[in-house]
C-alpha positions as MATLAB code, in Angstrom:
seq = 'XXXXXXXXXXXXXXXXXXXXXXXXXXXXXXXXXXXXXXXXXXXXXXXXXXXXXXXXXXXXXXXXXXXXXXXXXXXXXXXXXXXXXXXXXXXXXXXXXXXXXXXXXXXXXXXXXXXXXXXXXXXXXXXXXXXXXXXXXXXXXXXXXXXXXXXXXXXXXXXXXXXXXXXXXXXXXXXXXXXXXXXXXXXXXXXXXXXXXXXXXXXXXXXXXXXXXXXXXXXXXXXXXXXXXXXXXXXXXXXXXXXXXXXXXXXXXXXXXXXXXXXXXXXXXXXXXXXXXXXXXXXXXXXXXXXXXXXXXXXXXXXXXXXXXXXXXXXXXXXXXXXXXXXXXXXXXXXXXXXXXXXXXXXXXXXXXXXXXXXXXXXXXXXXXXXXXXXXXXXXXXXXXXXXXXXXXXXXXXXXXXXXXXXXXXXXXXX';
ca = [
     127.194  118.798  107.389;
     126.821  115.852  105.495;
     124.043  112.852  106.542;
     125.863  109.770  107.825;
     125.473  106.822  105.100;
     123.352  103.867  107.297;
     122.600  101.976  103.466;
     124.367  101.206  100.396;
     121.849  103.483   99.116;
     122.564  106.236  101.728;
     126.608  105.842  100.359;
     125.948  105.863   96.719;
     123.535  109.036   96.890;
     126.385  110.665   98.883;
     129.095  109.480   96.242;
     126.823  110.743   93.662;
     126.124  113.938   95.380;
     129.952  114.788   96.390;
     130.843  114.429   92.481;
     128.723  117.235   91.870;
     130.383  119.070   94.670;
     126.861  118.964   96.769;
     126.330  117.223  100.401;
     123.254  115.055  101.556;
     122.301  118.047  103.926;
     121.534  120.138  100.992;
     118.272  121.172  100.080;
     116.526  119.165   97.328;
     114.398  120.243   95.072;
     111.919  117.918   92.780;
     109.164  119.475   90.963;
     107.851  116.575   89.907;
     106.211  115.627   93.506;
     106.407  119.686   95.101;
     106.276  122.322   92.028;
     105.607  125.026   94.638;
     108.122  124.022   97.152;
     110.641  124.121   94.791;
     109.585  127.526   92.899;
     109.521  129.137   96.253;
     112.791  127.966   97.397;
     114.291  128.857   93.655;
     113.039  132.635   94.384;
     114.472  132.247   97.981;
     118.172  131.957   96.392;
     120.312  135.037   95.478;
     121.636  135.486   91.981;
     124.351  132.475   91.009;
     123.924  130.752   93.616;
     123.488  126.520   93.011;
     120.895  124.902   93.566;
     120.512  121.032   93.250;
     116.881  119.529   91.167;
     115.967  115.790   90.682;
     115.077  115.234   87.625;
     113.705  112.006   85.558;
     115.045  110.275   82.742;
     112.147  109.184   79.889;
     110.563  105.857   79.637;
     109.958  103.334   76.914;
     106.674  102.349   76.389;
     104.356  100.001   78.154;
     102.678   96.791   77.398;
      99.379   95.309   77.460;
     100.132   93.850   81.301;
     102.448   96.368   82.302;
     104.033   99.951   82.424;
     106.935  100.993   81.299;
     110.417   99.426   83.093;
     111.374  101.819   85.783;
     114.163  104.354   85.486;
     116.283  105.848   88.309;
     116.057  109.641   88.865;
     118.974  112.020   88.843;
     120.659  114.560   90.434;
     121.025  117.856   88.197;
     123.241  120.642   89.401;
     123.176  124.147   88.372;
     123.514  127.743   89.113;
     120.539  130.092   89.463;
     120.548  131.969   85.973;
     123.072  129.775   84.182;
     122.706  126.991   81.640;
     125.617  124.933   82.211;
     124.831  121.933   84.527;
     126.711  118.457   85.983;
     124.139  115.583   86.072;
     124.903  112.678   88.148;
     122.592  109.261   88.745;
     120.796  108.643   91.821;
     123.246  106.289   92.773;
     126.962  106.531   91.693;
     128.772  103.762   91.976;
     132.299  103.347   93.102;
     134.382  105.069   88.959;
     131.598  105.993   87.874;
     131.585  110.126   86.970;
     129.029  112.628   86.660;
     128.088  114.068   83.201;
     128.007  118.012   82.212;
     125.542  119.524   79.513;
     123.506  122.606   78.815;
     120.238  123.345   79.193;
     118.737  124.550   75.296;
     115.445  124.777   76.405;
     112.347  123.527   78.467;
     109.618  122.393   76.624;
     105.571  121.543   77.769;
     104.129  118.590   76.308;
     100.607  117.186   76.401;
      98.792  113.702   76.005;
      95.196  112.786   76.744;
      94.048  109.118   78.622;
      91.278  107.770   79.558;
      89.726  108.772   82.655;
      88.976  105.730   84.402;
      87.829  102.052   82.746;
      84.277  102.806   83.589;
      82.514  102.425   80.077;
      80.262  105.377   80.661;
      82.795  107.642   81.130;
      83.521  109.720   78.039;
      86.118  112.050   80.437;
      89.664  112.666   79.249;
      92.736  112.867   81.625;
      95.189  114.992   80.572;
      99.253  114.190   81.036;
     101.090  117.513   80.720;
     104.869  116.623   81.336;
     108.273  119.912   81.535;
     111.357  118.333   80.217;
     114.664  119.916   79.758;
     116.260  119.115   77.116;
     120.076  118.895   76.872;
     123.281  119.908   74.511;
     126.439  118.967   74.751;
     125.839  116.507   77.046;
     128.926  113.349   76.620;
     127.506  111.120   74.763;
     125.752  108.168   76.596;
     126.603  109.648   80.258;
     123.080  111.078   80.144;
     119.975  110.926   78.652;
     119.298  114.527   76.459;
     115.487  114.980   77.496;
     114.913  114.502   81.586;
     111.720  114.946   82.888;
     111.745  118.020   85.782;
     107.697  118.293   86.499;
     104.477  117.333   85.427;
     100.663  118.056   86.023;
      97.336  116.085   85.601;
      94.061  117.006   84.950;
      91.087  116.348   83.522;
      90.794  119.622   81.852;
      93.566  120.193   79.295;
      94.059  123.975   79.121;
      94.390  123.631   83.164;
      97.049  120.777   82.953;
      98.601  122.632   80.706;
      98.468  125.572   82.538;
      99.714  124.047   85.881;
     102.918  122.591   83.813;
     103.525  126.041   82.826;
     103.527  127.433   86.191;
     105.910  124.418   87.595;
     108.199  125.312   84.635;
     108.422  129.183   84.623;
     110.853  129.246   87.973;
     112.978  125.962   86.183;
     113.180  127.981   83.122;
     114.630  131.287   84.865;
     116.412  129.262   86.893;
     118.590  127.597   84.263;
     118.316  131.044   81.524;
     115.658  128.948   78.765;
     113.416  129.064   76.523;
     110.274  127.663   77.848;
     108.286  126.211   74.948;
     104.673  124.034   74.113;
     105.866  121.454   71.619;
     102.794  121.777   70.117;
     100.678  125.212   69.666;
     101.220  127.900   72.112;
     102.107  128.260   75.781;
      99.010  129.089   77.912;
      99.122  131.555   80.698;
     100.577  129.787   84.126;
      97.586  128.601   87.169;
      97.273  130.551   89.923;
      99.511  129.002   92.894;
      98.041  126.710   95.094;
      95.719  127.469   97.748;
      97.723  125.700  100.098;
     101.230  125.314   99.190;
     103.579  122.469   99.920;
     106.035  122.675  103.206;
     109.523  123.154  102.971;
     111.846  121.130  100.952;
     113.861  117.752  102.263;
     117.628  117.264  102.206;
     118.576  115.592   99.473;
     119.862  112.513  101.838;
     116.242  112.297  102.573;
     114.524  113.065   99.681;
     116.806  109.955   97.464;
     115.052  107.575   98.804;
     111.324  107.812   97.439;
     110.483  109.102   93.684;
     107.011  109.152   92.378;
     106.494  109.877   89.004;
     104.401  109.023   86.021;
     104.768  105.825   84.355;
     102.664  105.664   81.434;
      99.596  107.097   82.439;
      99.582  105.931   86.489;
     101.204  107.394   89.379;
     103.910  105.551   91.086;
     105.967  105.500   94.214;
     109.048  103.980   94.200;
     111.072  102.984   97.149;
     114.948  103.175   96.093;
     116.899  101.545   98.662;
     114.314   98.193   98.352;
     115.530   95.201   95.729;
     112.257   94.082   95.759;
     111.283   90.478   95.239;
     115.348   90.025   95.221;
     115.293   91.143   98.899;
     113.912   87.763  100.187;
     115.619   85.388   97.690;
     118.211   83.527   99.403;
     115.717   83.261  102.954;
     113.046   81.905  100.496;
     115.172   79.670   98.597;
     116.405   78.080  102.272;
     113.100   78.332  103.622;
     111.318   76.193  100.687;
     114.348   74.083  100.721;
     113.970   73.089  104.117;
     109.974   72.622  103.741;
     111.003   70.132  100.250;
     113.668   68.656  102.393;
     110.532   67.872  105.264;
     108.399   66.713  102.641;
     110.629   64.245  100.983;
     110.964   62.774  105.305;
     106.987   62.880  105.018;
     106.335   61.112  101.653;
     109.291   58.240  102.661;
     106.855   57.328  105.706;
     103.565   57.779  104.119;
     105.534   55.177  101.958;
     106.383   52.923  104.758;
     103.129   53.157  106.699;
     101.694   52.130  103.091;
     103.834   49.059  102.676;
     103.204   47.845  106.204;
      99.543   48.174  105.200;
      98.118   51.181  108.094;
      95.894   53.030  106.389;
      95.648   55.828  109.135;
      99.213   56.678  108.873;
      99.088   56.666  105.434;
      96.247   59.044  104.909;
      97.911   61.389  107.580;
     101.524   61.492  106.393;
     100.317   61.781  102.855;
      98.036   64.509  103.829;
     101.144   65.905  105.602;
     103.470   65.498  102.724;
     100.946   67.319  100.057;
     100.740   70.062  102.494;
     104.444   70.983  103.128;
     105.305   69.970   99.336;
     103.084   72.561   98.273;
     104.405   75.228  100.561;
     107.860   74.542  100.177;
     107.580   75.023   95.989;
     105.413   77.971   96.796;
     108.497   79.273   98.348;
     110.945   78.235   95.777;
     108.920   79.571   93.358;
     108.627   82.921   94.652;
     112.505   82.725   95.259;
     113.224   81.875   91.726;
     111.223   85.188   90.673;
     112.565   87.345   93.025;
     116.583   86.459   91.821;
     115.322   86.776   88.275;
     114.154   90.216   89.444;
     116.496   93.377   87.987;
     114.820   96.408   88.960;
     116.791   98.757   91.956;
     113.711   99.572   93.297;
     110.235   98.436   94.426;
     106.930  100.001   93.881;
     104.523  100.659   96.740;
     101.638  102.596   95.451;
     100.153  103.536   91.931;
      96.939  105.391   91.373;
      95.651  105.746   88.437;
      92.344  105.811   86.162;
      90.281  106.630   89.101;
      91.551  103.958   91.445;
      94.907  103.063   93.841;
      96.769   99.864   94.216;
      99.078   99.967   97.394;
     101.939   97.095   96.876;
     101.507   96.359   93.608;
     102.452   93.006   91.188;
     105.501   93.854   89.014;
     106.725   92.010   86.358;
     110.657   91.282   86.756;
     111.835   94.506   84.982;
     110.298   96.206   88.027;
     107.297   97.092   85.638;
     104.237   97.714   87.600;
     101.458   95.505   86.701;
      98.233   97.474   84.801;
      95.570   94.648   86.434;
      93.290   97.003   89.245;
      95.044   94.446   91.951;
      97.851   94.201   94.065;
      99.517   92.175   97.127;
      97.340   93.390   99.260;
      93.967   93.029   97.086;
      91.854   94.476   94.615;
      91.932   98.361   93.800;
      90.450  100.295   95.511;
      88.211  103.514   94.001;
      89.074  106.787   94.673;
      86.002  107.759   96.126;
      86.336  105.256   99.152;
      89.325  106.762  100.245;
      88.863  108.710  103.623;
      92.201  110.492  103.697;
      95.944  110.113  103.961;
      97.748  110.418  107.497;
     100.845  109.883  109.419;
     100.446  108.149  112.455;
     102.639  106.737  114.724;
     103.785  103.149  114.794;
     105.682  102.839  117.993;
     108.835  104.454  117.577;
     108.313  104.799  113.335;
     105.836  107.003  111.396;
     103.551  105.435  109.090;
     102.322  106.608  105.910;
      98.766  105.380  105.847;
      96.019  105.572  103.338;
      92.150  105.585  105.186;
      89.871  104.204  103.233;
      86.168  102.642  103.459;
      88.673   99.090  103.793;
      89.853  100.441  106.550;
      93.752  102.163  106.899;
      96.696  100.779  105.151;
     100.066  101.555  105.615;
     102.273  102.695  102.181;
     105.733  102.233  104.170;
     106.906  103.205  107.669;
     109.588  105.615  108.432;
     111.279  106.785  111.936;
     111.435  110.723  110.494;
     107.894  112.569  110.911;
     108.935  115.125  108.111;
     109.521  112.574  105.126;
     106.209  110.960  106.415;
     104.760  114.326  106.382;
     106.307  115.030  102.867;
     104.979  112.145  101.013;
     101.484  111.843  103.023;
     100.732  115.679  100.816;
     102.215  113.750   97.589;
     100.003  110.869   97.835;
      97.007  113.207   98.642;
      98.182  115.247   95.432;
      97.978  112.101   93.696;
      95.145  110.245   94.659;
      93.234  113.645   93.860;
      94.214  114.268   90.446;
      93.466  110.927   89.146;
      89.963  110.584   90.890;
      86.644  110.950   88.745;
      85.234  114.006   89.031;
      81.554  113.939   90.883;
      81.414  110.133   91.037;
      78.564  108.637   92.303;
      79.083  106.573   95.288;
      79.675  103.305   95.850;
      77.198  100.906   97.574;
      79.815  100.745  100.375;
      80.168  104.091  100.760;
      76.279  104.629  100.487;
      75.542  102.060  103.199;
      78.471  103.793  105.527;
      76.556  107.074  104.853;
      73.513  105.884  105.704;
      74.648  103.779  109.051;
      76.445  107.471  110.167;
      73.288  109.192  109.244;
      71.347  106.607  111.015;
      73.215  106.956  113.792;
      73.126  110.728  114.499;
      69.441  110.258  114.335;
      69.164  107.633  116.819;
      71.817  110.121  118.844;
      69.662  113.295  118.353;
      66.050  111.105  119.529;
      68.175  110.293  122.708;
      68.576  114.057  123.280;
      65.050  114.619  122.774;
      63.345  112.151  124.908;
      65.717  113.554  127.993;
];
């Protein structure tokens, strides 16, 4: 049975959903963050039966401060061994219908990046993306190329190669072609050691997306407005502080005029304080309404680093400087691991690293936690440097541990 709407996002996704005659309860599938989850739950289905994929539309292209503007994913729905499909946005809003089309043909494409900005580093990242492309589709319902799974890797035949796995149970799936757009199609990877778990409900699943924007990894958090979230309660809150500064400055005035210098030096230092606050918070207001993305980001990684709460421009753009809310960067090779540990009654979704833990975003359901902790491992892994050499932090953390087992193992001794 259907998921019980709690957001507006919860009630679009289940508008959107219920036009393509699917329910929030259903299994999703999204290659794009679990290629093997979905392949095995694709060879799990008997013959015509449907099946519902989130997909991504394409990008424009990024600037010299930041990616490209985000895109919403969407919801394609098909039958196992059939071409025709209904496509509907993420979110469908009150008359709004889904689109129909047929899939022509999936097609493997490859570009090279840098590895990381370290000048030494002659390494090449591959970007090998699986889009299906469309016919028939009406005519500005729906892009014609959306974006169904992707791999990254340093070595191109092996990006390539993963793509071509990911895409091999799409392309039987929906009865296509599955084609390099440039040279031939290399034999698929061998499956994963350790494959993903099962796959979420779509209810769950609509709320996160990661996928590549220009060449960094992002996480996107659907039902958040970002910046626009906090508007109007900044735009009071710095009013009020303005409003208490303007009281401030009228009796550093007065205590000026009646000549004490005491109370003049403290209101005025007063005054300065909460002016500067107060348009600190009407400035941040005035950015966030200007803001028109749907969604916030909450992690990138990318060119052997990770920023968690990243700066976006007001497109929803992530920024491409190696800082965030939070900080600077942080490498790849600091990181300790990714975990899910509880937060009272919520689950976190915390990155470890030589920093110390941060959380990505909290949740109160231990399997989406669960889901998007193996993502972000997935992630921060295939856009690390290979063999890098470690860090002075992570040198002098090896060295206090090995330090300390020593001192631990001459306690044993002298027993």
């Amino acid at each position: 049975m259907p998921l019980h709407p709690r957001t507006e996002l919860d009630a679009d996704v289940s508008r959107a959903l219920s036009a393509l005659g699917a329910e929030t309860s259903e299994p999703a599938l999204d290659a794009l963050v679990a290629p093997s989850a979905a392949a095995a739950a694709l060879d799990r289905l008997p013959p015509s039966a449907p099946f519902l994929l989130r997909a991504a539309p394409p990008l424009g292209s990024a600037s010299s401060r930041h990616g490209p503007e985000p895109e919403a994913p969407v919801w394609i729905r098909g039958t196992l061994g059939g071409a025709d499909v209904r496509i509907a946005p993420l979110r469908l809003a009150e008359g709004e219908r889904p689109s129909a089309g047929r899939v022509a043909r999936l097609v493997v494409t490859a570009e090279g990046r840098p590895c990381c900005d370290a000048s030494s580093c002659t390494n090449r990242r591959t970007l090998a993306a699986v889009w299906v492309e469309l016919e028939g589709a009406d005519k500005g319902a729906a892009p014609r190329r959306l974006l169904v799974a992707a791999a990254v890797d340093l070595d191109e035949q092996r990006a390539r190669s993963r793509a071509v796995r990911a895409a091999t149970p799409l392309a039987r799936a929906f009865a296509a072609p599955l084609e390099a757009a440039e040279g031939a199609l290399p034999p698929p990877a061998a499956p994963d050691a350790q494959p993903e778990g099962p796959v979420l409900p779509a209810g769950k699943l609509a709320r996160f997306a990661l996928r590549l924007e220009g060449e960094r990894l992002v996480l996107r958090d659907h039902e958040s407005r970002g910046p626009r979230t906090n508007a109007r309660r900044d735009t009071l809150l710095g009013s009020i502080l303005l409003a208490v500064a303007l009281a401030l400055w009228i009796q550093a005035a007065r205590a000026f005029r009646a000549g004490d210098r005491n109370l003049t030096i403290g209101f005025s230092a007063a005054a300065s304080l909460v002016t500067l606050t107060g348009y600190a918070f009407v400035s941040v207001a005035r950015f966030g309404a200007r803001y028109h993305a749907l969604s916030a980001p909450l992690f990138w990684a990318g060119r052997d680093r990770f920023v968690i709460a990243p700066w976006v421009s007001r497109t929803g753009a992530v920024d491409l400087l190696p800082e965030g809310r939070l900080g600077a960067a942080i490498a790849m090779e600091e990181v300790r691991g990714v975990a899910t540990p509880r937060r009272g009654e919520l689950v976190a979704v915390e990155i470890d690293s030589d920093h110390g833990p941060m959380d990505v975003f909290l949740t109160d359901d231990a399997a989406l936690a669960s889901f998007w902790a193996a993502a972000l491992r997935r992630a921060l892994g295939e856009m690390a440097h290979p063999g890098t050499r470690a860090s002075a932090r992570k040198r002098a953390r090896e060295r206090a541990a090995g330090e300390a087992a020593s001192a631990v193992a001459m306690k044993e001794v002298t027993r």
